[in-house]
Backbone as CSV, one residue per row, in Angstrom:
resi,resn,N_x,N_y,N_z,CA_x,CA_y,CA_z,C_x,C_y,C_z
1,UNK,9.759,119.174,118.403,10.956,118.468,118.808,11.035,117.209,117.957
2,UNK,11.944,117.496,117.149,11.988,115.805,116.675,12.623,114.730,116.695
3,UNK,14.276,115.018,117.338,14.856,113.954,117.943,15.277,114.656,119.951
4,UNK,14.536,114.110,120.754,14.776,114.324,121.746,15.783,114.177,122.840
5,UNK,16.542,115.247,123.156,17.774,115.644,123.421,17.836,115.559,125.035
6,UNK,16.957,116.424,125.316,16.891,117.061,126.829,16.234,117.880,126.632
7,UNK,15.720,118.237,128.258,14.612,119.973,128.188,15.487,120.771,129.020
8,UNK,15.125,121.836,129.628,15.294,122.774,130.612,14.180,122.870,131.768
9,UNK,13.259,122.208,131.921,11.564,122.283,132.582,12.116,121.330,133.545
10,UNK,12.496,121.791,134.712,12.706,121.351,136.000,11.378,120.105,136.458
11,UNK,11.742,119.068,136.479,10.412,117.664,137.213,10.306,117.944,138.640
12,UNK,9.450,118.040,139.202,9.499,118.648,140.627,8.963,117.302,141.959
13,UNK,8.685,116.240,140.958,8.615,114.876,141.683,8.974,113.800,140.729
14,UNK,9.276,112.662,141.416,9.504,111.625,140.575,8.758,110.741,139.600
15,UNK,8.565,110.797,138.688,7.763,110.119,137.753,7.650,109.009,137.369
16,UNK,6.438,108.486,138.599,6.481,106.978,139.381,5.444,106.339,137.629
17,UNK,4.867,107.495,137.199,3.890,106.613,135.989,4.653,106.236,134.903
18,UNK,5.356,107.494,134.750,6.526,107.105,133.498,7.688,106.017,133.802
19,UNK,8.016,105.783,135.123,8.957,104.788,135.565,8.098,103.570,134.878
20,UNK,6.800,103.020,135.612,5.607,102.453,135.328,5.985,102.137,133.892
21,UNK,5.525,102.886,132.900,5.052,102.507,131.510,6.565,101.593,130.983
22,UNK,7.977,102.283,131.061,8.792,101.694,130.794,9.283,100.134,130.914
23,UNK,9.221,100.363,132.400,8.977,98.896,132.955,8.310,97.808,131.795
24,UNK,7.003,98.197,132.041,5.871,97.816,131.519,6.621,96.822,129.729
25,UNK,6.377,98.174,129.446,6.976,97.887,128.115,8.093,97.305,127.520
26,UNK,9.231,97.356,128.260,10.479,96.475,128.616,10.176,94.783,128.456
27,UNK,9.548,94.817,129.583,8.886,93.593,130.523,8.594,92.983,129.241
28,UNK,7.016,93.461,128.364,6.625,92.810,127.588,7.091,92.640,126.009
29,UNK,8.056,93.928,125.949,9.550,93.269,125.069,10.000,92.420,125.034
30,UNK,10.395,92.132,125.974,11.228,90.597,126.121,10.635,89.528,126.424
31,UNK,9.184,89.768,126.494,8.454,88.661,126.019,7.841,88.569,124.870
32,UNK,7.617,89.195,124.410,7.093,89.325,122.687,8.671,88.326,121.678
33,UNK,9.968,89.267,122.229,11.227,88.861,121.559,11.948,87.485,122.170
34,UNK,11.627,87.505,123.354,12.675,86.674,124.080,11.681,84.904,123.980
35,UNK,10.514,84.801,124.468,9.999,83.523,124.257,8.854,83.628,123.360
36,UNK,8.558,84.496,122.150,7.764,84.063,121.092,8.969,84.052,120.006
37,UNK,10.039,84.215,119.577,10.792,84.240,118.464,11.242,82.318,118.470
38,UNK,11.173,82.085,116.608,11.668,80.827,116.752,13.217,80.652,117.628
39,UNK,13.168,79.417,117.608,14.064,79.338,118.283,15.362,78.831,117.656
40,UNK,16.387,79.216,118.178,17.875,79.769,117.524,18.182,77.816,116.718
41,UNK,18.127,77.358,118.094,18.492,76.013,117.567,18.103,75.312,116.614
42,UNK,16.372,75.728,116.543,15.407,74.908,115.647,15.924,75.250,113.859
43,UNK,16.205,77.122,114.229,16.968,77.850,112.904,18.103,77.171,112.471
44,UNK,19.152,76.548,113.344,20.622,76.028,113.375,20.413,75.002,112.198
45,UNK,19.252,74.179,113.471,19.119,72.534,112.787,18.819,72.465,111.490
46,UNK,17.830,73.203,111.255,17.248,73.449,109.541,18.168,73.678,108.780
47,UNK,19.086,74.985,109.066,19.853,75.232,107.981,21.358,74.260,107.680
48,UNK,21.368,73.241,108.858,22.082,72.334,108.833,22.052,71.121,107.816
49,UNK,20.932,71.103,108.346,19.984,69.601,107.836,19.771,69.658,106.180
50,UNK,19.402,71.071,105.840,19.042,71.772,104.506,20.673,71.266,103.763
51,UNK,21.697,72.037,104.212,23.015,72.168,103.686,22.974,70.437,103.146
52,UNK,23.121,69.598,104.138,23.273,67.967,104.771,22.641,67.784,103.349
53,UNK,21.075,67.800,103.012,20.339,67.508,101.962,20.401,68.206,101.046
54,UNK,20.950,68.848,100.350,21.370,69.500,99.347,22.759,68.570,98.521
55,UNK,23.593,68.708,99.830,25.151,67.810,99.061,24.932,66.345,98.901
56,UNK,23.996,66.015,99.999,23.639,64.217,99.799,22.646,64.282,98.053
57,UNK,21.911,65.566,97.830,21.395,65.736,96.307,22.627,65.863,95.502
58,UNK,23.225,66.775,95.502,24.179,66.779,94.527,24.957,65.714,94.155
59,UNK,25.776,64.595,95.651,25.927,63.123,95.348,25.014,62.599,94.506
60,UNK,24.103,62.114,94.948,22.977,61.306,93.946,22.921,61.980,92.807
61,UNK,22.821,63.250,92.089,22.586,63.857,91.113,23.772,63.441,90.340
62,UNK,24.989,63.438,90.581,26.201,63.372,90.278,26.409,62.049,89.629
63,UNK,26.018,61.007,90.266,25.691,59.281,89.955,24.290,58.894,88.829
64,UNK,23.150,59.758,89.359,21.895,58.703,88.582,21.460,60.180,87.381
65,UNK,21.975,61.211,87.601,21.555,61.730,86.294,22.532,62.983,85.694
66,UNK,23.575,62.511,85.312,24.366,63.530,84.918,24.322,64.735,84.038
67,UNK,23.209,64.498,83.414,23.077,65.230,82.317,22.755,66.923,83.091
68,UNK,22.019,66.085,83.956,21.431,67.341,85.554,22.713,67.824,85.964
69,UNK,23.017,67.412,86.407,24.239,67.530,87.251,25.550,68.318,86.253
70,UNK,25.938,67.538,84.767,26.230,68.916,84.385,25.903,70.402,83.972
71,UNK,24.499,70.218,83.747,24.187,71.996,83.620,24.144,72.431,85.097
72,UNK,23.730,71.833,86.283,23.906,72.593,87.012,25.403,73.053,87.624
73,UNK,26.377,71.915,87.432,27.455,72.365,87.343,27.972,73.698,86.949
74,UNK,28.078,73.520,85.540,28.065,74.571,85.053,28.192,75.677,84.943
75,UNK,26.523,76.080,85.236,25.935,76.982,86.188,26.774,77.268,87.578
76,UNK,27.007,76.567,88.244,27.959,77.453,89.147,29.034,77.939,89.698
77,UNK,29.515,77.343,88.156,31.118,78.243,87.993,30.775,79.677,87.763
78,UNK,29.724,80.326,87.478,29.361,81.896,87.397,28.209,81.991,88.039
79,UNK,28.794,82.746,88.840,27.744,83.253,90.475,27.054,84.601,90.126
80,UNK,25.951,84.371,89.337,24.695,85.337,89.262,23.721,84.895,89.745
81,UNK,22.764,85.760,90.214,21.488,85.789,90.555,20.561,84.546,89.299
82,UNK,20.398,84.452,88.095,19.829,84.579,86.999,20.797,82.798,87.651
83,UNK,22.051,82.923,87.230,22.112,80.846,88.067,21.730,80.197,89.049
84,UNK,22.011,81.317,90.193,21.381,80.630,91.125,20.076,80.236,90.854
85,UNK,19.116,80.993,90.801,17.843,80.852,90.695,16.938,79.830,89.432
86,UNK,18.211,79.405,88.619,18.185,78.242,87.612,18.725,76.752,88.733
87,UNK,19.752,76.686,89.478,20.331,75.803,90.036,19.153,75.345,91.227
88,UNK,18.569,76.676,91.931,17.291,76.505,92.595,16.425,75.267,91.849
89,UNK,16.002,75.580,90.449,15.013,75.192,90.114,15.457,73.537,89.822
90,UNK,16.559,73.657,89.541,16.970,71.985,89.392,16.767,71.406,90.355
91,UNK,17.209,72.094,91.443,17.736,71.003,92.255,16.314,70.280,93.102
92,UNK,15.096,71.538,92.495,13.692,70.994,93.208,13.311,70.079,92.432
93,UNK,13.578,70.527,91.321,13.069,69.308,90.532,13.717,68.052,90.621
94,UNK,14.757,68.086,90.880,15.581,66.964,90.654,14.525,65.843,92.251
95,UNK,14.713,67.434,93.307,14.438,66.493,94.752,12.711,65.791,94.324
96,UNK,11.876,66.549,93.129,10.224,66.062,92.924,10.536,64.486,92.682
97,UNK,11.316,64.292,91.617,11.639,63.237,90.962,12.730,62.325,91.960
98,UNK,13.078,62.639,92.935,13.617,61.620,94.023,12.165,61.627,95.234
99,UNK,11.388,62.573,95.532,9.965,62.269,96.060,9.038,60.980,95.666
100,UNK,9.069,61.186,94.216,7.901,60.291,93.065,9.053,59.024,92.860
101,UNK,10.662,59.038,93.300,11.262,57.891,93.452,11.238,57.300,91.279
102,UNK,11.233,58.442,90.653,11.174,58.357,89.101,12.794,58.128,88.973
103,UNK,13.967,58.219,89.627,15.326,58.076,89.558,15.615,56.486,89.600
104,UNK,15.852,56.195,88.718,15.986,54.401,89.058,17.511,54.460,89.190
105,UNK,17.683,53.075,89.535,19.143,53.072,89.737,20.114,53.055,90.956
106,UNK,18.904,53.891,91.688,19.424,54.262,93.448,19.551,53.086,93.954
107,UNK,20.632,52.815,94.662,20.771,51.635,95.895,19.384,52.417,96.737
108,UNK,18.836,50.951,97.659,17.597,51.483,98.201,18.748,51.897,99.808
109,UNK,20.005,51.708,99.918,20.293,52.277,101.123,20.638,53.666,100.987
110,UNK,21.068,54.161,99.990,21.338,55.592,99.649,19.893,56.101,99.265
111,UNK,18.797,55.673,99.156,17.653,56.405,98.771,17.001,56.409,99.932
112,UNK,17.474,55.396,101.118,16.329,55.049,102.211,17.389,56.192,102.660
113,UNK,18.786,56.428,103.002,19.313,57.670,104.171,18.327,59.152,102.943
114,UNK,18.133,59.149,101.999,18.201,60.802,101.491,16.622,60.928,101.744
115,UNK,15.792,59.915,102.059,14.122,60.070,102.535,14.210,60.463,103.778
116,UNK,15.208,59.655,104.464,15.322,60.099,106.194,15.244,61.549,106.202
117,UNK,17.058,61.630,105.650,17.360,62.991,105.494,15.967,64.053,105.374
118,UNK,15.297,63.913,104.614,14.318,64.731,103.373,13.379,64.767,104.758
119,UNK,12.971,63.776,105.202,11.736,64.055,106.092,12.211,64.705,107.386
120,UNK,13.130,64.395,107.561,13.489,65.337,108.919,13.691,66.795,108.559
121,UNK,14.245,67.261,107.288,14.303,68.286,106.863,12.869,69.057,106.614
122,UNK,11.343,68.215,106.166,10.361,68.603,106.452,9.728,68.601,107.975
123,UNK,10.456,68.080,108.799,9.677,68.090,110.534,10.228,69.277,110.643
124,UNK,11.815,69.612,110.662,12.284,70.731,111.045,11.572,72.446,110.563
125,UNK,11.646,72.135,109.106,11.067,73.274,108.177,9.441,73.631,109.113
126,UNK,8.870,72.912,109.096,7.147,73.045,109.903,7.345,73.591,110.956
127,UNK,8.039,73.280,111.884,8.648,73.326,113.598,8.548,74.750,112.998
128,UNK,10.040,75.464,112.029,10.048,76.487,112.514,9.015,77.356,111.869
129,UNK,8.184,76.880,111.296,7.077,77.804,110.316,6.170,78.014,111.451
130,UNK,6.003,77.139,112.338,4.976,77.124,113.266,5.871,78.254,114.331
131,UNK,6.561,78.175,114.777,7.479,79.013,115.837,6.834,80.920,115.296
132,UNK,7.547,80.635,114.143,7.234,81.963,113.185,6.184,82.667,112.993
133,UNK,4.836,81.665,113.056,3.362,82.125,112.642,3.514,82.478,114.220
134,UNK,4.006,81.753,115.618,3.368,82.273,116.424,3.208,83.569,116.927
135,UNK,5.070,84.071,116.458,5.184,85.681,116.366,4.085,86.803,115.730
136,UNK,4.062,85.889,114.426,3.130,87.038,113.443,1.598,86.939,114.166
137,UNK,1.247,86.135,114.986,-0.629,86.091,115.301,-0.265,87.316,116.354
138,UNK,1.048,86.681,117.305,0.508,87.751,118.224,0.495,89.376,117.679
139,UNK,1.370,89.340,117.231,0.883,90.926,116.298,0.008,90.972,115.809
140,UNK,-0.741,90.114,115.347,-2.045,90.383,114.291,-2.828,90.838,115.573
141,UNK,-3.044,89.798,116.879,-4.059,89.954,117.442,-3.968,91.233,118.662
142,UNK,-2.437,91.608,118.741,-2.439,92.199,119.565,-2.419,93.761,119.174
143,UNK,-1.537,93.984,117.720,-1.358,95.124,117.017,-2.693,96.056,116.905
144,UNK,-2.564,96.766,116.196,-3.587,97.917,116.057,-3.334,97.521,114.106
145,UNK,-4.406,96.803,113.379,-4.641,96.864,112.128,-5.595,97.819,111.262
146,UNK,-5.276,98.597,110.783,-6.302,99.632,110.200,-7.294,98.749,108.764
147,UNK,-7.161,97.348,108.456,-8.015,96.616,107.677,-8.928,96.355,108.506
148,UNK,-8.654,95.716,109.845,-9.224,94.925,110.850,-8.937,95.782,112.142
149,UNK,-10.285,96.717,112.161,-10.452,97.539,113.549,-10.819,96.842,114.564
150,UNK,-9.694,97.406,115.476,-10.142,96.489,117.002,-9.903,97.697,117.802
151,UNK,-10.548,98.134,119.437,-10.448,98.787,119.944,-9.887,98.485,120.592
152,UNK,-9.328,97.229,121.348,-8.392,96.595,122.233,-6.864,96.979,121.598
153,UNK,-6.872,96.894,120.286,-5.474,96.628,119.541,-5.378,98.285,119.538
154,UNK,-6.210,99.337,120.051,-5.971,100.453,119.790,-4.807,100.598,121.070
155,UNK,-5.025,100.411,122.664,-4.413,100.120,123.300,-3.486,99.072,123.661
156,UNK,-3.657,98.113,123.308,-2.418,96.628,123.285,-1.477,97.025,122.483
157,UNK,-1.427,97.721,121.256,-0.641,98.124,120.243,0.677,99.035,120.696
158,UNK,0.387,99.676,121.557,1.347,100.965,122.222,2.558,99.761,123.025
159,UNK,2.193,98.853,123.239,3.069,98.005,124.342,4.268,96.811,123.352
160,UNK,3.420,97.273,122.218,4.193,96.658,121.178,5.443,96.977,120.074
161,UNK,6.533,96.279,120.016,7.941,97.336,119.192,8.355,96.393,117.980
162,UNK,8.703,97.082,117.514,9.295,95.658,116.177,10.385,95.622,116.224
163,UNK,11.406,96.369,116.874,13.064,95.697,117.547,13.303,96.586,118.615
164,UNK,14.235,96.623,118.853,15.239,96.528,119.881,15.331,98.574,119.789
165,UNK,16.174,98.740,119.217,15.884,100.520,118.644,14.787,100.686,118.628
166,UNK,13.980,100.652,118.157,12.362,101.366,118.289,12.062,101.116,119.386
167,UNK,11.789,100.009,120.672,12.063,100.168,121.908,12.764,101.574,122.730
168,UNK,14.017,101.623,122.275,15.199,102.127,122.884,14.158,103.597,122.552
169,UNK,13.726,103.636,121.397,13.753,105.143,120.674,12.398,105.233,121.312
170,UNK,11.118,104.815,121.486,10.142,105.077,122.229,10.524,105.466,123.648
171,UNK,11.688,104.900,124.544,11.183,104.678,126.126,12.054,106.229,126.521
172,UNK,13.204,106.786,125.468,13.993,107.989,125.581,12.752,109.255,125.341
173,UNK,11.840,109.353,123.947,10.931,109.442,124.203,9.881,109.985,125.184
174,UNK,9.629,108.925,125.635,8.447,108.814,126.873,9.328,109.543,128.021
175,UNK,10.449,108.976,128.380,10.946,109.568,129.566,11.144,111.565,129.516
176,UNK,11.345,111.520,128.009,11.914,113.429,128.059,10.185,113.424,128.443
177,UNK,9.707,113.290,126.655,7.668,113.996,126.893,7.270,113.791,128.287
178,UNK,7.465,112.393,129.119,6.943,112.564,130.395,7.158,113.764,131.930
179,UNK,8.646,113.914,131.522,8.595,114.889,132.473,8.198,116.654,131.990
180,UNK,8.408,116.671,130.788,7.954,118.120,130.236,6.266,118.195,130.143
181,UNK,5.878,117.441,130.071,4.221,117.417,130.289,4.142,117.499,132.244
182,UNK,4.486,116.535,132.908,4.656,117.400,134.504,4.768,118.833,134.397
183,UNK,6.537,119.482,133.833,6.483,120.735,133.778,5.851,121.497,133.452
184,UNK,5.201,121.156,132.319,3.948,122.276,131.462,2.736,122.231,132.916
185,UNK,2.423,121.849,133.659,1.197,122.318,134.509,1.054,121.462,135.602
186,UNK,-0.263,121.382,136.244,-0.445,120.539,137.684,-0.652,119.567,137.632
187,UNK,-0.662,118.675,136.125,-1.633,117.942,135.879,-0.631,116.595,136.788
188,UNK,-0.767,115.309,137.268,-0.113,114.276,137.542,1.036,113.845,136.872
189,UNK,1.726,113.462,137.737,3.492,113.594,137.002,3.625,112.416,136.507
190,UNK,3.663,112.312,135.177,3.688,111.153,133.964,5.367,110.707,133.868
């Protein structure tokens, strides 16, 4: 059977274990997804804050070093991969050399808001790196890794989904195999 449809094998009691496992697995779905995933806002703020410090760069770039500022210009009047990834590289460099404060010229009130800017943009960036790692440990520790054998992760692993469909597509699954394994014999109704 490889996409599971329905059987014909009559369940002759209710299948309180297979009710069980679903639950189960549901339950700890939406805790794996619902309070280990970063969080929406922390994502918002970053990519806010990012945008915010990018155009407050391009201002300053625009004023203390033009020469920058026109190739990257330039550059993004033609939207390729091969510019972007040149405009990338400026604009880090440009931000190293506003880090090391090598840009002379800056009013120190426009250099003191783009440090603000810059460091809140590094609290935020960490926040969500940390949010992120917390997802990936619990998989590490809970998953089943064939580098790193664990016999716990042989069982913890089954309770585990990587979205929403593979959920859906396991518990349809479990519910047909559970009652056709009842039907096949006496054994306890799964």
């Amino acid at each position: 059977m490889l996409i599971p449809i329905g059987h014909d094998a009559g369940v002759f009691r209710t299948p309180y274990a297979t009710i069980a496992l679903i639950v189960i697995n549901v339950v700890l779905f939406g805790y794996t997804f619902l309070v280990n995933q970063p969080s929406t806002e922390t994502e918002k703020a970053l990519i806010e804050v990012e945008n915010q410090l990018i155009e407050n760069e391009f201002a300053l770039m625009k004023f203390y070093d033009e020469e920058c500022f026109d190739r990257v210009y330039s550059l993004s009047q033609e939207e390729t991969v091969e510019n972007d990834e040149i405009i990338k590289e400026e604009l880090l460099e440009f931000r190293e050399k506003l880090k090391q404060n090598y840009i002379f010229g800056i009013p120190a009130n426009e250099y003191a808001l783009w440090k603000d800017l810059f460091s809140y943009y590094e609290e935020l960036s960490d926040q969500y790196k940390q949010e992120s790692e917390k997802l990936n440990s619990l998989f590490y520790t809970y998953g089943f890794v064939p580098a790193k054998f664990n016999a716990i992760g042989l069982l913890t692993s089954m309770y585990l989904h990587a979205g929403l469909l593979h959920l859906i597509g396991n518990m349809i699954f479990l519910w047909i195999a559970g009652g056709l394994w009842k039907a096949g014999g006496e054994s306890p109704c799964i």
